[in-house]
C-alpha positions in Angstrom: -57.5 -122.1 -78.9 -56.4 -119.4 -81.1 -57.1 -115.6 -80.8 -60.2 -115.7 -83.3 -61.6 -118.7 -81.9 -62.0 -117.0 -78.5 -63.0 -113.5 -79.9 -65.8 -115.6 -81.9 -66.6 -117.0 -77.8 -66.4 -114.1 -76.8 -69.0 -112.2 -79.1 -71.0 -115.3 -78.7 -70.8 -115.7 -75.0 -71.6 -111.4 -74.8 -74.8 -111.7 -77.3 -76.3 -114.6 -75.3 -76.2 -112.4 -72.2 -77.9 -109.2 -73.8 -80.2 -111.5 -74.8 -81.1 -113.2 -71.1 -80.6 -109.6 -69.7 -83.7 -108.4 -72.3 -85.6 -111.6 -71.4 -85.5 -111.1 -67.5 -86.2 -107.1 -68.3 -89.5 -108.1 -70.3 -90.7 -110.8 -68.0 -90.1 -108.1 -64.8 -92.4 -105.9 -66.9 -95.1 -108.5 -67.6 -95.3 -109.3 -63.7 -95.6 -105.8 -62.4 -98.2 -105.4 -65.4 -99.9 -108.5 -63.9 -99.8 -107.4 -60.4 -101.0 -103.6 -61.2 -103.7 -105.2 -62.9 -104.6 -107.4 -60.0 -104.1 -105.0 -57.5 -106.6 -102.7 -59.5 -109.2 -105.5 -59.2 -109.1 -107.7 -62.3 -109.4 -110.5 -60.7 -107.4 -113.4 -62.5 -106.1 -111.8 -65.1 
């Protein structure tokens, strides 16, 4: 494996894990949203 070939890993490997990092962040968000709603009495929302 040269040097490019694992800098292009590398940048690959880093923007897949910014973008699992921002998924867990906006599904965190969406449950407490969820669970304030519930807990304010929506019912199954």
């Amino acid at each position: 494996m040269t040097d490019e070939e694992r800098e292009a890993l590398r940048a690959i490997l880093d923007a897949h894990a910014k973008l699992e990092r921002d998924a867990l962040k906006r599904r965190e968000r969406e449950l407490r949203r969820k669970a304030k709603r519930r807990a304010a009495g929506g019912g199954w929302a």
